[in-house]
SEMI-768416 format. One record per residue: residue in three letters; x, y negated, z of N, C-alpha, C in turn. Coordinates in steps of 0.001 Angstrom, whole numbers, padded with zeros to 6 digits, always signed. Layout:
BEGIN
AlaXYZXYZXYZ/...
//
This chain:
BEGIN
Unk+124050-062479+120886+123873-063610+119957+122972-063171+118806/Unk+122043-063702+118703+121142-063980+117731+121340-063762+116544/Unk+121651-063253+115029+121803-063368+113427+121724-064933+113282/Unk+121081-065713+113498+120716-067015+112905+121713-068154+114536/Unk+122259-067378+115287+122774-068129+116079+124290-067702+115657/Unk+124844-066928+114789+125909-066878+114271+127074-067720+113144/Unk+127130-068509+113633+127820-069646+112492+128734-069345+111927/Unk+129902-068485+112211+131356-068135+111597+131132-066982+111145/Unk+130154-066431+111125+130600-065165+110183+128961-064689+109849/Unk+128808-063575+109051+127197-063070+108602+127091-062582+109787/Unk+125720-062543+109546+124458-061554+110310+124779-059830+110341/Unk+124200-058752+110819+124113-057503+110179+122964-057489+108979/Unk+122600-058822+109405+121220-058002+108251+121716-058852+106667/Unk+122736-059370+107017+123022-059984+105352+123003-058871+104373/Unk+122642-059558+103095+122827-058630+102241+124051-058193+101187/Unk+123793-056983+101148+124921-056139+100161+124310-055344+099273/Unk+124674-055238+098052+124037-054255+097094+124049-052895+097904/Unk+125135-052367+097946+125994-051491+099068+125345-050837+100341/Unk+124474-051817+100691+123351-051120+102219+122278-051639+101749/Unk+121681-051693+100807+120229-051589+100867+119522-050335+100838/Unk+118831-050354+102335+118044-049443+102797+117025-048931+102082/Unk+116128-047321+102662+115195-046801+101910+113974-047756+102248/Unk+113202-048006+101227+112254-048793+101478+110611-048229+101492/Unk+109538-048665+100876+108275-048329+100737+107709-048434+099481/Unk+107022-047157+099040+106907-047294+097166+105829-048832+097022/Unk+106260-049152+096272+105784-050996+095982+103962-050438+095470/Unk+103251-051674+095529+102038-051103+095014+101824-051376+093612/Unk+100667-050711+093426+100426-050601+091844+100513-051825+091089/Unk+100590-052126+089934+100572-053160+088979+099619-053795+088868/Unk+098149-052949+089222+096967-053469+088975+096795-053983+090405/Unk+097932-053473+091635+096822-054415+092733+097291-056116+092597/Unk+098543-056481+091688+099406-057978+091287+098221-058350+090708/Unk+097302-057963+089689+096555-058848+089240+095183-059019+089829/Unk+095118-058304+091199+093610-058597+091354+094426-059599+092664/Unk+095535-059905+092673+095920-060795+093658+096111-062083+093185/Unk+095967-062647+091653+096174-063460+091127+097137-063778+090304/Unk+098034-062942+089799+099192-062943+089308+099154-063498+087562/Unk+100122-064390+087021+099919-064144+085542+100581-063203+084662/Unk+100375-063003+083520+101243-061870+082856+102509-062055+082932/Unk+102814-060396+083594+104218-060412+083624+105052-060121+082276/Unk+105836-060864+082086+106804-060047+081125+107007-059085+080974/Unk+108007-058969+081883+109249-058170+082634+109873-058480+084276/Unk+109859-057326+084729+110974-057208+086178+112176-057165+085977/Unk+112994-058185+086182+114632-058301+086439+115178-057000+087384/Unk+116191-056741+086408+116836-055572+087504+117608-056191+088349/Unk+117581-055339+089606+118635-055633+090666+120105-055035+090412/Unk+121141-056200+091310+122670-055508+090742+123200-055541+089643/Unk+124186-055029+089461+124898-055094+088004+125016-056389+087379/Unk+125919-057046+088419+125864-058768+088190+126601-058979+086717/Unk+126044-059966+085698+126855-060711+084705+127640-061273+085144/Unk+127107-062176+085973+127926-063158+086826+127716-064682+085748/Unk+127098-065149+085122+127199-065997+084155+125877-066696+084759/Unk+126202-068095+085187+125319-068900+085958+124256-069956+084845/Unk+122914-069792+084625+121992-070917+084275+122936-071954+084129/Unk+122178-072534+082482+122770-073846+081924+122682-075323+083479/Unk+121183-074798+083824+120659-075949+084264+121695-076503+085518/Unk+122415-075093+086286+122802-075378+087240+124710-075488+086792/Unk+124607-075350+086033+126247-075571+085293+126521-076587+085278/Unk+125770-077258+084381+125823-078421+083866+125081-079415+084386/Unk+125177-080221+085561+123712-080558+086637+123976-081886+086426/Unk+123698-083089+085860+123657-084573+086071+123385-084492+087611/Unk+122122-084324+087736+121896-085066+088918+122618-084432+090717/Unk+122793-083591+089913+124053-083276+091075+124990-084433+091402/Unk+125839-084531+090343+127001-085757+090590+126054-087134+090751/Unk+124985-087263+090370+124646-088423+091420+124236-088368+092717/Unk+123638-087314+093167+123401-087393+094585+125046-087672+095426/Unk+126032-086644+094719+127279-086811+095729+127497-087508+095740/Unk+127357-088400+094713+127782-090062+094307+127302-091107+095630/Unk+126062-090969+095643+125253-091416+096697+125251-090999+097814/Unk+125375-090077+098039+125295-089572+099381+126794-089434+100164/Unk+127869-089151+099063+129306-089124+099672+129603-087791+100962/Unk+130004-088100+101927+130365-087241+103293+129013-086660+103226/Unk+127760-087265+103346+126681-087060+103971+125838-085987+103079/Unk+126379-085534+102033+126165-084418+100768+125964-083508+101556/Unk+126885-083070+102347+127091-081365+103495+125767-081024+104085/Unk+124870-082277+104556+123950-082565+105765+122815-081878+105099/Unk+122662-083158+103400+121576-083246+103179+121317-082832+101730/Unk+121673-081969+100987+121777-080379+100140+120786-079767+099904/Unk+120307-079476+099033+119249-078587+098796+119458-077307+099138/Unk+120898-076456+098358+121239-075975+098316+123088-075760+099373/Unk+123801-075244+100010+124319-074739+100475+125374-073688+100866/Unk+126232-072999+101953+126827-072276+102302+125837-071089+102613/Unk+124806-071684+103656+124285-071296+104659+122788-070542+103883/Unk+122466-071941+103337+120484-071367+102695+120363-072360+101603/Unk+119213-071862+100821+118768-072351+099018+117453-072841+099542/Unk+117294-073565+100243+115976-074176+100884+114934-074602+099499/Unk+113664-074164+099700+112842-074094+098550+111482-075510+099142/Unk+111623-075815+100250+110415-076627+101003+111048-078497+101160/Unk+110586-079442+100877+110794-080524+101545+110118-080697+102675/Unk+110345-080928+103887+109686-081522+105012+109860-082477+105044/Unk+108632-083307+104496+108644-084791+104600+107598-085007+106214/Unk+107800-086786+106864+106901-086188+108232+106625-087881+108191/Unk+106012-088305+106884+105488-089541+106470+104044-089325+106607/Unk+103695-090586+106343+102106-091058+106069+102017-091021+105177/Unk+100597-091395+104515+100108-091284+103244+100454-092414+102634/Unk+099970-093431+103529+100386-095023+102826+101929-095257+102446/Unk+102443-094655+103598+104032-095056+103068+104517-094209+101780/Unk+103771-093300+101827+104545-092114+100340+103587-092774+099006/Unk+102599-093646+099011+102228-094221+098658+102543-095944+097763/Unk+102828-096482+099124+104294-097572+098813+105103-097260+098131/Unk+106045-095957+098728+107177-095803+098447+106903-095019+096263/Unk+105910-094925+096770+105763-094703+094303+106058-095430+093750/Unk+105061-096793+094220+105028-097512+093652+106255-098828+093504/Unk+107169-098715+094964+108667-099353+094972+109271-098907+093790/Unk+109210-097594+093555+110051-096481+092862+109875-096934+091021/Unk+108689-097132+090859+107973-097428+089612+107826-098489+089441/Unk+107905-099670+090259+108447-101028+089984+109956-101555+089613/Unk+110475-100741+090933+112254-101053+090544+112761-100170+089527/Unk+112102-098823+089157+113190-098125+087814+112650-098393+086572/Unk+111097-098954+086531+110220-099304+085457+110540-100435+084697/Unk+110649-101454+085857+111065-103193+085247+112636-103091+085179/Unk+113425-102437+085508+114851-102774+085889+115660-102693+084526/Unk+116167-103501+084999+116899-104254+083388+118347-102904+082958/Unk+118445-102319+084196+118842-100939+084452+118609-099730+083788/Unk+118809-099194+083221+118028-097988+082780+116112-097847+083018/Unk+115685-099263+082800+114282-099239+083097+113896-099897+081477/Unk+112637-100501+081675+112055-101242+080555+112724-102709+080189/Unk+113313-103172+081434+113738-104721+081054+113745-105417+080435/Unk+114680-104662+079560+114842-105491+078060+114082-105486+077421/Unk+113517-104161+077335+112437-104299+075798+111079-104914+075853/Unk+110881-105271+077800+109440-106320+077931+110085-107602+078004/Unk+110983-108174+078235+111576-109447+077916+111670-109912+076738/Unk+112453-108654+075515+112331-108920+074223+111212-109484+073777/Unk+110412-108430+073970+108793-108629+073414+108294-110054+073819/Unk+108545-110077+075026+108109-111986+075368+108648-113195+074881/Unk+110042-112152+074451+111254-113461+073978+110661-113839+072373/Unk+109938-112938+071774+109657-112833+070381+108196-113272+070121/Unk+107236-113683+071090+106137-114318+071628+106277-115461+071705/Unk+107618-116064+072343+107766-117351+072769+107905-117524+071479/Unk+109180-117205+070757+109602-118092+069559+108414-117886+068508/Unk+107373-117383+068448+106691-117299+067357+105181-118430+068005/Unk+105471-118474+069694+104274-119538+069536+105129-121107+070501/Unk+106508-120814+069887+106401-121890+070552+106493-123707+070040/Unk+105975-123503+068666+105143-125239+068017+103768-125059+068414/Unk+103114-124097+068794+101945-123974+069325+101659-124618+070745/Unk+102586-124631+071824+102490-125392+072521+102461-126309+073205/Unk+101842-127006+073918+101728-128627+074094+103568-129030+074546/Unk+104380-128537+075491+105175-128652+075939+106631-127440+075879/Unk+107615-127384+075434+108331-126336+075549+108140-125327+076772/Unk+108041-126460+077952+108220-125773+079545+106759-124759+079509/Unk+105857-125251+078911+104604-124238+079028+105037-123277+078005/Unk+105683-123220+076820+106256-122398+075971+107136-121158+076456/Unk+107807-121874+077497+108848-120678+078248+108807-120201+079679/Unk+107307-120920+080181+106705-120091+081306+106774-118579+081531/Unk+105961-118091+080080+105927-116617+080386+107310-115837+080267/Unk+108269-116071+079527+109361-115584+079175+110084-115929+080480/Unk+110088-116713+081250+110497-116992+082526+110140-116048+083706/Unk+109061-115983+083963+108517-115610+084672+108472-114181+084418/Unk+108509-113464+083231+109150-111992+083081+110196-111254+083084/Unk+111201-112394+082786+112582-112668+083173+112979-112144+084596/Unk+112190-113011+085305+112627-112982+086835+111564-111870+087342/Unk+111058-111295+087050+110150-110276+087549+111357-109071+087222/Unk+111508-108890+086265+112211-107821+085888+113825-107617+086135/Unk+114049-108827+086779+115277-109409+087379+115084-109032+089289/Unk+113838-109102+089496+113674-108743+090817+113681-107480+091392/Unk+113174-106729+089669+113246-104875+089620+114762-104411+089613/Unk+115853-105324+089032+116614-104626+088913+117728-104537+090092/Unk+116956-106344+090839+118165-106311+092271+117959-105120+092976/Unk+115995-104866+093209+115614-103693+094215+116465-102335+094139/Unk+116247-101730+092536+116843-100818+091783+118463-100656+092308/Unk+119079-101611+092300+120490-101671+093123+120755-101530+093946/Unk+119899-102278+095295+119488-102112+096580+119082-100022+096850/Unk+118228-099882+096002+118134-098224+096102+119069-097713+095631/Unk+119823-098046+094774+121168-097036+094492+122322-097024+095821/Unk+122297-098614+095770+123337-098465+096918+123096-098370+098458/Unk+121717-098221+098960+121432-097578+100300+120968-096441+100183/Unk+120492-096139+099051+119685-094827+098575+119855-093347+099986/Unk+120922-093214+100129+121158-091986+101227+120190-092254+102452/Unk+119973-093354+102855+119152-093787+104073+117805-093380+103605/Unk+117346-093650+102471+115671-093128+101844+115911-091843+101552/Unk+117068-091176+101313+117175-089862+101141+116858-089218+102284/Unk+117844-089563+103110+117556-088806+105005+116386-089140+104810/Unk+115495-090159+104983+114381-089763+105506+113080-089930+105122/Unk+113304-089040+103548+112344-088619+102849+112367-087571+102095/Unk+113730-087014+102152+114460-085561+101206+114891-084564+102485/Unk+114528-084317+103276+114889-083644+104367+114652-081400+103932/Unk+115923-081293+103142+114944-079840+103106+115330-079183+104107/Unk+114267-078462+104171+114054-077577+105091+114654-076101+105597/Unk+115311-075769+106484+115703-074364+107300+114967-073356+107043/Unk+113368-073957+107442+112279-072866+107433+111742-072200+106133/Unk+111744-072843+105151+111454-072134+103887+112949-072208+102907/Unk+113149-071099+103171+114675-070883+102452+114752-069358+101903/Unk+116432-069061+101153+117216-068072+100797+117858-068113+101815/Unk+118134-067596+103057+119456-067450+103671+120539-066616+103528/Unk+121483-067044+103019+122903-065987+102692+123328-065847+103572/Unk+123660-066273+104822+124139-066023+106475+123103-064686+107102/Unk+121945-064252+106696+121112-063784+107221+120677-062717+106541/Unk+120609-062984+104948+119826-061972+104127+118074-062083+104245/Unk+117797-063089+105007+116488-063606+104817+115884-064423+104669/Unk+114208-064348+103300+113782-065113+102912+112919-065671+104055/Unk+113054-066792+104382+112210-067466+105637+110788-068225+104648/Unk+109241-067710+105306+108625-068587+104610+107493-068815+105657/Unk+106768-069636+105288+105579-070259+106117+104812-068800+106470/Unk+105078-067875+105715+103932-066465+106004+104762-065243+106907/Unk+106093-065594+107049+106775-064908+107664+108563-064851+107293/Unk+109614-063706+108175+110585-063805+107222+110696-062624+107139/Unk+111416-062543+105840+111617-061274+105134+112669-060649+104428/Unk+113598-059391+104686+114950-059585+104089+114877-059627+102314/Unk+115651-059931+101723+115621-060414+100305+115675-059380+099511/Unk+116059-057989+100072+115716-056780+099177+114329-056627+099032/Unk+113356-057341+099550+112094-057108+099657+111285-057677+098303/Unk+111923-058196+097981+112071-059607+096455+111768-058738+095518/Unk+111652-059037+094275+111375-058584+092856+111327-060244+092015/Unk+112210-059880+090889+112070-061161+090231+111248-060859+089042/Unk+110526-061793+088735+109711-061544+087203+109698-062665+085987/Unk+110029-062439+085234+109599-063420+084245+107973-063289+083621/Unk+107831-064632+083942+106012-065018+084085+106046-065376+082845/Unk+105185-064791+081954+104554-065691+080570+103162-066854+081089/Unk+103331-067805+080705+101727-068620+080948+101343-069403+079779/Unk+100216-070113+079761+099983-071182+078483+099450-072464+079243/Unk+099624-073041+078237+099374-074506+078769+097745-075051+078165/Unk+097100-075932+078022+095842-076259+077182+095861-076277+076442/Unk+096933-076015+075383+097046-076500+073942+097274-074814+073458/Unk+097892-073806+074455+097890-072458+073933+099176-072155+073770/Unk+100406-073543+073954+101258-072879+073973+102417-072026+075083/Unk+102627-071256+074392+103284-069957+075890+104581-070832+076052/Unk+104804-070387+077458+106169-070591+077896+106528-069651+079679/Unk+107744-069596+079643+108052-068467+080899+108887-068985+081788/Unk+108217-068672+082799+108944-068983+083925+109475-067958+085151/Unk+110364-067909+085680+110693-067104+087027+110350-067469+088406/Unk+109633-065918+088373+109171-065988+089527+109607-064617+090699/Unk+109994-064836+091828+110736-064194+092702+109730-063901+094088/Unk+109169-062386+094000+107735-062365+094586+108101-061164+095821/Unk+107454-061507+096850+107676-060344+097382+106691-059059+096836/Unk+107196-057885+097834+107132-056603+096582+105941-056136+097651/Unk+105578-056503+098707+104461-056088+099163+103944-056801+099997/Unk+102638-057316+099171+101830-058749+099759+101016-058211+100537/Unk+100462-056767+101203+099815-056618+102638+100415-057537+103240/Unk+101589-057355+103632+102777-057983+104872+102837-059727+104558/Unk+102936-059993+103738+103179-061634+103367+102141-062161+102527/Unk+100912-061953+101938+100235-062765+101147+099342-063998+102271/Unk+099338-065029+101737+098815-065770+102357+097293-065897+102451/Unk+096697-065889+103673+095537-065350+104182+094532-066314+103623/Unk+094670-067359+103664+093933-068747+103196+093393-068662+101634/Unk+094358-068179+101071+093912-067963+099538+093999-066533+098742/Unk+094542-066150+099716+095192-064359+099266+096018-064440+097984/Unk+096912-065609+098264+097760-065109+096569+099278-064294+097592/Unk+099899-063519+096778+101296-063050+096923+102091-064102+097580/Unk+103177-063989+098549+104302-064931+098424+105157-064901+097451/Unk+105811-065735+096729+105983-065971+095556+107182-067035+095528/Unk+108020-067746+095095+109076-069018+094909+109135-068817+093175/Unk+109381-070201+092733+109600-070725+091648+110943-070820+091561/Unk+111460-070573+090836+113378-070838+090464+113141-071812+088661/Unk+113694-072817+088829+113300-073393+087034+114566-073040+086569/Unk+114909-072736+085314+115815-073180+084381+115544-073764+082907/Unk+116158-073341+081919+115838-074585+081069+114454-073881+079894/Unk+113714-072836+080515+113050-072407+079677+113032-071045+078907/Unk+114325-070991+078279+115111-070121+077839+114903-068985+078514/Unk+114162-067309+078059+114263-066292+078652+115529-065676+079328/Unk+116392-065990+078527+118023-065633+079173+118110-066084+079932/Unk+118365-067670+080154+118165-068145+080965+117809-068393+082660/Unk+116332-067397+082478+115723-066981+083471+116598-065457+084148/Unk+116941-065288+083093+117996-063856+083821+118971-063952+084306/Unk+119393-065348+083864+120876-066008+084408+120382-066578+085471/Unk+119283-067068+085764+118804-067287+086803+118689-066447+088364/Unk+118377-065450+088127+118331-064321+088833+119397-063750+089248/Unk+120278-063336+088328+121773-063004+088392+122560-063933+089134/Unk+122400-065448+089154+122733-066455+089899+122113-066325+091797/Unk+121351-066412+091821+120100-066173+092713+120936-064576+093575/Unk+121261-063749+092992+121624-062606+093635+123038-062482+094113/Unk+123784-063211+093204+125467-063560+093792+125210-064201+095024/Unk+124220-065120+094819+124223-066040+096184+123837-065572+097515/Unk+122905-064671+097378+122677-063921+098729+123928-062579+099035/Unk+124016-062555+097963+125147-061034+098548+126266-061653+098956/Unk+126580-060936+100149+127681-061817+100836+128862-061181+100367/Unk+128934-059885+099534+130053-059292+099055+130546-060316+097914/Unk+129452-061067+097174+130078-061937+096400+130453-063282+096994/Unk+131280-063747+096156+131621-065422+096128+130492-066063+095741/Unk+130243-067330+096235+129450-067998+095978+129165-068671+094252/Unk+128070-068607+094375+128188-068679+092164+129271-070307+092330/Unk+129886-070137+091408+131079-071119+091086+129953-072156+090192/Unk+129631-073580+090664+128655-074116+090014+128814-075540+091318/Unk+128670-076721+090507+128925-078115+090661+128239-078330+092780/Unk+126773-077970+092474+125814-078164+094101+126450-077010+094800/Unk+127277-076577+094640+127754-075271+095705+129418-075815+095810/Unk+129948-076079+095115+131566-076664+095332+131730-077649+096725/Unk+131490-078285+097620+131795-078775+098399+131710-077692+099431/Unk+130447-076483+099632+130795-076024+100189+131405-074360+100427/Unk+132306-074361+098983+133003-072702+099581+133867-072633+100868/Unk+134308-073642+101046+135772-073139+101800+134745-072974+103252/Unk+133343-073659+103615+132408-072908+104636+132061-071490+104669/Unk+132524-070722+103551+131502-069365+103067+132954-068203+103244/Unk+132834-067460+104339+133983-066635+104474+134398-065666+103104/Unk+133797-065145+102282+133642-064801+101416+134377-064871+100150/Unk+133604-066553+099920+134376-067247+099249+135162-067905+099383/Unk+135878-068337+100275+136885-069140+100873+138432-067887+100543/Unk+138230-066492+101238+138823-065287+100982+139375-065332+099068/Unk+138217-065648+098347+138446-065023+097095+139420-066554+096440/Unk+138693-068073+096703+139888-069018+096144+141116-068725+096760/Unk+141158-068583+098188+142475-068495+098552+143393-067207+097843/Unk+142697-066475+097761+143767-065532+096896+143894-066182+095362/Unk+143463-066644+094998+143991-067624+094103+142697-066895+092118/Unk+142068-066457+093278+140536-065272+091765+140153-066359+091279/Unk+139451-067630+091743+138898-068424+091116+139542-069488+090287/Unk+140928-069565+090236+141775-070222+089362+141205-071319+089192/Unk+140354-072063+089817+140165-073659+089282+140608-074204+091108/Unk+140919-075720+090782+141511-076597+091805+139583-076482+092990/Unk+140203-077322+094012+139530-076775+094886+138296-077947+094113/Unk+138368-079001+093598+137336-080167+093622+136999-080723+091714/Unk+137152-078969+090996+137204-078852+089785+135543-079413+089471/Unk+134664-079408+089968+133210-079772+089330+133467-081289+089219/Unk+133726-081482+090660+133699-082662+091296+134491-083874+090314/Unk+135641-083903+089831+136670-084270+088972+136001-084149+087555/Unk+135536-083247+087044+135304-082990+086174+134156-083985+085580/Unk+132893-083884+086830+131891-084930+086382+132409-086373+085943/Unk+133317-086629+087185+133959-088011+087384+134495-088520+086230/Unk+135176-087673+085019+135671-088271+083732+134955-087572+082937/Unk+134177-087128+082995+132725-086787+081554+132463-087613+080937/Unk+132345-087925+079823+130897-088691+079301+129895-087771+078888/Unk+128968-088803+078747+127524-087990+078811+127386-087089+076971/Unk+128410-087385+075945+128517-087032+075012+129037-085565+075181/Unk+130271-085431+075980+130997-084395+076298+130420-083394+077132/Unk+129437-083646+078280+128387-082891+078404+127877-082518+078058/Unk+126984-083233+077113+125526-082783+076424+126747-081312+075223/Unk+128191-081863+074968+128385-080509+074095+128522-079318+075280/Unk+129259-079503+076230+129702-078211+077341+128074-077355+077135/Unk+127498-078520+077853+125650-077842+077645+125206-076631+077069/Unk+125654-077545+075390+125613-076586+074204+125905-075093+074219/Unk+127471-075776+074225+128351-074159+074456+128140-073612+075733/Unk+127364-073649+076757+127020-073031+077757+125656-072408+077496/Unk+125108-072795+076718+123754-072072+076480+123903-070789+075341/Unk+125170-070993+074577+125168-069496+074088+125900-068748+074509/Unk+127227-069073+075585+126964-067886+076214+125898-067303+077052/Unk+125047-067925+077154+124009-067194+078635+123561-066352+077741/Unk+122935-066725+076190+122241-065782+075622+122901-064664+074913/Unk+124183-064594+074971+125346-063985+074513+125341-062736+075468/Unk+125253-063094+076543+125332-062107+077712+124374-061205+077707/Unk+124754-059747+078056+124234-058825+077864+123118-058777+078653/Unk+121864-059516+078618+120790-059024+079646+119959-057873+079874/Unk+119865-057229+078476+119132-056575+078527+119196-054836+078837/Unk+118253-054093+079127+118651-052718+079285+119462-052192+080597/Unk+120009-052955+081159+120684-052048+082498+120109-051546+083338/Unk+120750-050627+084337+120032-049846+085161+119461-051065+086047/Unk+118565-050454+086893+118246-051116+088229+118132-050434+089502/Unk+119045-051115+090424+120004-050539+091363+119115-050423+092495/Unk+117814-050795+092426+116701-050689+093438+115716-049715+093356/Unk+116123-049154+091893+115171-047998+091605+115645-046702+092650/Unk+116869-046904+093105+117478-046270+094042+116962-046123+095829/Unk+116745-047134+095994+115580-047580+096994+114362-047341+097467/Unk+113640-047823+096082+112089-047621+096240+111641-046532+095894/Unk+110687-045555+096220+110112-044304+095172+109240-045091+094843/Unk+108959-044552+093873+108057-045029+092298+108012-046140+091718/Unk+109367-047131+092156+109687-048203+091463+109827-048385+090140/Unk+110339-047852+089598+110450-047941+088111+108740-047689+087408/Unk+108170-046902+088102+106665-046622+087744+105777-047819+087789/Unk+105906-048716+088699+105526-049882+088709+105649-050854+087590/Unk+106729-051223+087439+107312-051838+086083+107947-051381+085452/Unk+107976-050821+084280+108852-050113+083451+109587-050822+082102/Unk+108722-051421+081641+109680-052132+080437+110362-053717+080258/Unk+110781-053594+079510+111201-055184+079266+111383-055644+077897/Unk+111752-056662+077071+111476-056910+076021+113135-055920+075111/Unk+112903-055276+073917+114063-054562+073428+115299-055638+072960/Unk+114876-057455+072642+115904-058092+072537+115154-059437+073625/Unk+115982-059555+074927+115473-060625+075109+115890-061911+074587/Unk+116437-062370+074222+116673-063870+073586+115560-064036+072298/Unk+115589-062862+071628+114359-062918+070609+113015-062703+071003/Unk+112455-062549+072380+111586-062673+072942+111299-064016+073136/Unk+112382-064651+074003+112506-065883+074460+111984-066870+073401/Unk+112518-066537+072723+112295-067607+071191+110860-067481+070466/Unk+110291-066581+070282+109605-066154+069765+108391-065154+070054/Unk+107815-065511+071099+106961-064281+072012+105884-063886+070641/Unk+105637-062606+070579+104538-062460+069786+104363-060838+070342/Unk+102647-060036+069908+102450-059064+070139+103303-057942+069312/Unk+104195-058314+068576+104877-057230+067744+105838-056941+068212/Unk+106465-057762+069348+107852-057576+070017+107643-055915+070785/Unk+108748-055314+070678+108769-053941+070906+109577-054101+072430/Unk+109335-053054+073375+109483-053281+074789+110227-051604+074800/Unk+111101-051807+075996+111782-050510+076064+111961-049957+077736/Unk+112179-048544+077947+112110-048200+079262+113178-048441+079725/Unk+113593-048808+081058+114696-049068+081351+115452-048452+081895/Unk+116743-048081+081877+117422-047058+081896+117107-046182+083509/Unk+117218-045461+084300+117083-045245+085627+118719-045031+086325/Unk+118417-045727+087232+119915-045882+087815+120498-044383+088622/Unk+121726-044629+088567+122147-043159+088867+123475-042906+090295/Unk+122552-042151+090648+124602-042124+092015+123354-042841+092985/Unk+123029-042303+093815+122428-042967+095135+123279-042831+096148/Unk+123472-043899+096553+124969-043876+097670+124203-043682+098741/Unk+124789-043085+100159+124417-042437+101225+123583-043795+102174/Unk+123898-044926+101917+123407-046128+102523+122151-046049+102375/Unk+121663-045904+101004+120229-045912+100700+119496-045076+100935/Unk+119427-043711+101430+118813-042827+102500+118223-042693+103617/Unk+118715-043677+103587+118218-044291+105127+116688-044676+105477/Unk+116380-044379+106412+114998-045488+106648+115289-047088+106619/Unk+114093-047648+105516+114135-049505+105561+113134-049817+106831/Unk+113282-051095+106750+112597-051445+108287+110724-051696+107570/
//
C-alpha cells in the first residue's frame, strides 16, 4: 500500500521533529537573490513549538460562515483539514462564466439592502425625490426614480439570499481545493505543480517588501531550501507558498509555529475553529482529547461562534493579539541546524526584539546570532533522501 493510499493511519514518511534525516548543505544566500527573492528578514527556526496559534486563524469570522453554509458538507469542501492545508483552487470554468459570476457577486452584495449599499443609494434618491418633488409635472414622475431604485436594490437583495442560502452548490463548484498543491500531514509532503517534496525540505522566512508609496510591510514565506530540485523552469523563481496573518511580525512566527504543529504528526492538531470538525479524523489528536489534554468540549469553536457577538470578538481578537506578541519568539535554537551542514551559515540572524521590529522596521534595529542547537539525536545521522 502506497503512503497516500493509507487512510487510517500516517505514512512512514510523515513528519516528526524526532526523524528528520541528514540532509544537503542549503545554498548560499546570494544564490536566493539572483533567483528573485525579496529581502529577507529573518529564517524561522524549526521545533521548539510555542504552540500559540495566529490571531487570524483563532479568531476566523469567516470560518463560522462557511460551516454555516456549508453544514455536513464542511468535511468535503475545507481548505484546510485532517488530511492536507491545500494552498491551490482548481477551478475548471470558462472565462465568461468566472466573468458573470463577478459581476452576480457585485450586483447582489453591492445593491443588497443586506450588508450592501441599499440603503444609502435609496436614501440618496429618497432625498432627491423630496427636494425635487414640486418640480415635477406629476408625483408618479416624481417617484419613478426612487421606485425604480427601490426595486433594483430589492432585486440585489432577493439574489444575495438566494446565494446565501444555496451558496454550498456555487461553492462545490467553484471553491474546489485542491489534493495536488497542498501541506500533507498524512504524508509529510509538500505536493506542488513542480514536484513533491517532504516538508523538512521547507525554510520559513519573513519577507520585508514595499508597496508604491514606500511603505514596508512583511510577509511569510515558506520556500523550499533547494530550488535546483523545485524552481520553476518557466520563470526560474524558487518554489515558494504564501501563509497570511494579520501583518504583525509575531504573528508571522505564530504562523509558522502553527504551520509546524500541523504537519508533525507527534503533535495534535493546532486547536483552532477550521480544524475542529476534524480532530476526532486525526489519530493523534483524537488520542490527546480523549485522554481528556485538550479540556475543551468536543464542538467548543463551533458553540462558541454560535453565541458571539461581533463586539465580544473583536475584544477575544484583542486579547489574542498580545499574547502572540507576548510569546517568546525570539532567540531559540533551531532544531534543523542539526540536519543541515552549514545551515546556520546561510542565515544567521534575526531581529534582537521581534515585536519591535514588527512595529517599527528601521536600519538601527540590532540583529542577533542565533543560538546553535545542541544534542543531535541518532535519527539525524542518517542519510536524507
Amino acid at each position: 500500500m502506497s503512503p497516500t493510499e493509507q487512510q487510517d493511519h500516517y505514512a512512514d514518511t510523515a513528519f516528526r521533529t524526532d526523524t528528520i534525516p541528514r540532509q544537503a548543505p542549503p545554498p548560499a544566500k546570494s544564490t536566493w537573490k539572483k533567483l528573485g527573492s525579496n529581502l529577507d528578514v529573518a529564517r524561522l527556526p524549526w521545533g521548539n513549538y510555542i504552540g500559540v496559534n495566529p490571531t487570524l486563524y483563532e479568531y476566523d469570522n469567516e470560518w463560522f460562515e462557511d460551516y454555516q453554509y456549508m453544514k455536513e458538507d464542511y468535511l468535503n469542501y475545507a481548505m484546510i483539514n485532517e488530511a492536507r492545508w491545500s494552498k491551490f483552487v482548481d477551478e475548471d470554468i470558462s472565462l465568461l462564466y468566472r466573468f458573470l459570476r463577478f459581476w452576480f457577486v457585485v450586483f447582489s452584495h453591492g445593491f443588497s439592502f443586506i450588508g450592501g449599499g441599499g440603503y444609502f443609494i435609496t436614501g440618496i434618491v429618497a432625498l432627491c425625490t423630496v427636494l425635487f418633488l414640486f418640480a415635477a409635472d406629476n408625483i408618479i414622475d416624481a417617484l419613478t426614480p426612487l421606485i425604480i431604485v427601490a426595486s433594483v436594490c430589492g432585486i440585489a437583495t432577493a439574489l444575495r439570499r438566494l446565494y446565501e442560502t444555496y451558496s454550498i452548490r456555487f461553492y462545490k463548484s467553484n471553491k474546489n481545493w485542491s489534493d495536488d498543491i497542498a501541506f500533507c500531514r498524512r504524508t509529510g509532503m509538500v505536493k506542488s505543480f513542480q514536484g513533491n517534496f517532504p516538508f523538512y525540505e521547507f525554510d520559513a522566512f519573513i519577507e520585508m517588501r514595499a508597496d508604491m508609496k514606500g511603505n514596508q510591510f512583511h510577509s511569510l514565506k515558506v520556500r523550499h531550501r533547494y530550488p535546483q530540485h523545485s524552481k520553476d523552469e518557466r520563470n526560474g523563481l524558487p518554489l515558494d507558498f504564501d501563509f497570511p496573518a494579520d501583518g504583525n511580525i509575531a504573528q508571522l512566527y505564530a504562523m509558522w509555529d502553527m504551520l509546524g504543529r500541523y504537519m508533525d504528526v507527534s503533535q495534535p492538531l493546532p486547536d483552532i475553529p477550521r480544524l475542529e470538525p476534524f480532530r476526532h479524523l486525526d489519530p493523534t489528536t483524537k488520542a490527546f482529547d480523549e485522554a481528556g489534554k485538550r479540556d475543551r468540549p468536543a464542538t467548543y469553536w463551533r458553540d462558541l461562534y454560535a453565541k458571539a457577538s461581533e463586539k465580544e470578538l473583536k475584544q477575544w481578537r484583542e486579547e489574542h493579539r498580545k499574547v502572540v506578541e507576548a510569546a517568546p519568539w525570539g532567540s531559540r535554537t533551531d532544531l534543523m541546524a542539526q540536519s543541515v551542514p552549514g545551515y546556520g551559515g546561510s542565515y544567521t540572524a534575526e531581529p534582537e526584539d521581534v515585536n519591535a521590529y514588527g512595529r517599527f522596521p528601521n536600519k538601527a534595529d540590532r540583529f542577533v546570532e542565533r543560538a546553535e542547537a545542541k544534542d543531535a539525536s541518532p535519527q539525524n545521522k542518517r542519510d536524507g533522501h
